[in-house]
N, C-alpha and C positions, 0 to 999 in steps of 0.2 A: 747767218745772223751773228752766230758767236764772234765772226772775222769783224764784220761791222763794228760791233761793239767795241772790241778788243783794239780798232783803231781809234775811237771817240778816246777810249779810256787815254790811250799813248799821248793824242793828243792834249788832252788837257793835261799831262804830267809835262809835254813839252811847251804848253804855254807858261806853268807853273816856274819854268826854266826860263822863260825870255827875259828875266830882268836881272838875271846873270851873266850877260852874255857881255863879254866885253869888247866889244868888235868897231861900233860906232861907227863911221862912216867908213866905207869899205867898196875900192872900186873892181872887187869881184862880182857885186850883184849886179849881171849883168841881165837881159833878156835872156828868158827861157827860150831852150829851142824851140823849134816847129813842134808841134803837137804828135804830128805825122810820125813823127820818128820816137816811138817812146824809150826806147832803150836810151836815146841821144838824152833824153829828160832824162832818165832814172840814172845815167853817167853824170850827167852834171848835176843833177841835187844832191848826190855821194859825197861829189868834189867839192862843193862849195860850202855845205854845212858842216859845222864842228862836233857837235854833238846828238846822239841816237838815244833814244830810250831801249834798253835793253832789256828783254823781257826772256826768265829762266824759268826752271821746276825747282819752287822752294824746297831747301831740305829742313825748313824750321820747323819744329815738332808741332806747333799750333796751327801753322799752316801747308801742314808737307803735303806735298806732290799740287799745291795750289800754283796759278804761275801769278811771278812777281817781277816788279820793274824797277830802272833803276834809269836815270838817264846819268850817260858816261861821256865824255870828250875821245873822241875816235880822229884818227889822220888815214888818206888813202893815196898821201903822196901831198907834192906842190901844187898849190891853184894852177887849175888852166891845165895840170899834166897830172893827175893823178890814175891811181891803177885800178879803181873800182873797188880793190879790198881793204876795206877798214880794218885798220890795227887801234888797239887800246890797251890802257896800261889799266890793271884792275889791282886793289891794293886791300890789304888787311886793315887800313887807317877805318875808323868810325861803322858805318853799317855798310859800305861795301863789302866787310868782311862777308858777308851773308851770300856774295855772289861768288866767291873766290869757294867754298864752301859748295853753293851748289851747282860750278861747275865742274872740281875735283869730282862729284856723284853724275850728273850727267850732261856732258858737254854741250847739247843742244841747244839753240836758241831763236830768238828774232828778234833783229834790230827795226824799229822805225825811223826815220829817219826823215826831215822836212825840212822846208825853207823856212819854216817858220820863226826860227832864230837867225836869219839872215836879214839886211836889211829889206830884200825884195819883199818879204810876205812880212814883215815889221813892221814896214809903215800900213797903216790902217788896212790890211789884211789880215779876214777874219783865218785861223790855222783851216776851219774848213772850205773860206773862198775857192772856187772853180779853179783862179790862177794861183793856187799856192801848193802844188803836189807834193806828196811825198810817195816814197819808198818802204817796203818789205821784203827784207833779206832774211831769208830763215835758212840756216845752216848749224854748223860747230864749231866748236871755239875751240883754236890748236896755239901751243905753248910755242913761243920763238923765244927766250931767251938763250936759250943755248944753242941757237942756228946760224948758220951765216949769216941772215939776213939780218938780225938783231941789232946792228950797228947802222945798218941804213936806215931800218924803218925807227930805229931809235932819237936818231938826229934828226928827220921826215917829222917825226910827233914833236918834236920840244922846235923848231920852226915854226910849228900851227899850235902852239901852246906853251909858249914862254913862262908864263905867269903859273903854269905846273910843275916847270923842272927839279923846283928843290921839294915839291912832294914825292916824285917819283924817283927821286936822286939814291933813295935806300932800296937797296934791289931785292933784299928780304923780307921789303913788306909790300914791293911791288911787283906785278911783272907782267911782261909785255906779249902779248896772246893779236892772233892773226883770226880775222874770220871766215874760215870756207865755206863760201856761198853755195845753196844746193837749189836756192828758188830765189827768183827774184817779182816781185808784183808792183808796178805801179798803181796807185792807188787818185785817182783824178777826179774827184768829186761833179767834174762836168760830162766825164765821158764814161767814168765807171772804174774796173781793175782790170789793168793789162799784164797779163801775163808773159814776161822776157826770156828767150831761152837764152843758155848763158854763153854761147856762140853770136848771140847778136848783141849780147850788153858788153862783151869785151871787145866788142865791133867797131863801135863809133871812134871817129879823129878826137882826140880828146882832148891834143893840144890848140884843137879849136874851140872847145868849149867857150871859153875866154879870148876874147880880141886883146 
């Protein structure tokens, strides 16, 4: 029941988001995969969507150890090729401070993540219609700025987020964190939650995703 709820909640924070969304017509939205294959859905609704709701263990003294959300702009690579792990920049600017804070205290987390900010489940789909799935990825949040990687996944984020670069331009009040996945669950309102192990969600052709 608590997981239920806990998805209603993300969702309405992520409809809350869809009028932020600056995407407009966009010929990524393509057809979901087969049903049949859910790891092939929970790889492409990674890929395609911009933004997750991020849900921590507050450290705020009125509401510590309560969890809190936050929806963030995440990349997991180029449309049509991405890697399934979301990278985000999280930054000290305004009340994101709040996250940067309680994941210094405990790195854990779960991202939700839907089409519902894509044009597919946009146009007159409801976030909980049967065809508009999302994703739960619960893992921990690991620091890349000072990694090799940081210049790829750096360049990979401001490609799928232009219109952030000069917020994330100050490296001192940003920085650029990777999420290691420990569960993955499809979440499909027609058929229920499918649980992916992570051997078959890093399985599918992904540069098929996309035609």
């Amino acid at each position: 029941m608590f997981r239920i709820a806990s998805v209603i909640a993300f969702c309405a924070l992520l409809s809350e988001a869809r009028n932020y969304s600056h995407r407009g017509t966009d010929i990524r939205d393509q057809d979901l995969p087969p049903a049949d294959q859910p790891a092939l859905v929970a790889r492409y609704v990674v890929n395609q969507a911009d933004y997750a709701a991020v849900a921590t263990i507050s450290t705020r003294k009125d509401i510590d150890t309560y969890p809190v959300a936050n929806v963030i702009a995440y990349s997991d690579g180029l449309i049509g090729n991405g890697t399934g792990i979301p990278y985000m920049y999280i930054t000290t600017h305004d009340h994101y401070t709040t996250i940067v804070q309680d994941l210094d205290k405990d790195n854990r987390a779960t991202l939700l993540i839907s089409l519902v900010l894509t044009n597919y489940c946009g146009n007159n789909l409801d976030v909980m219609n049967k065809r508009c799935p999302s994703v739960l990825l619960t893992g921990k949040f690991a620091a890349v700025n000072d990694t090799a990687e940081y210049e790829t996944e750096a360049q990979l984020f401001s490609k799928r987020h232009p219109t952030l670069e000069n917020r994330i331009s100050d490296h001192s009040k940003a920085y650029l964190v990777k999420f290691d996945i420990q569960e993955i669950a499809l979440v499909d309102f027609n058929i229920g939650t499918k649980y992916i192990s992570m051997e078959d969600y890093f399985r599918p052709p992904v540069n098929h995703i996309v035609n």
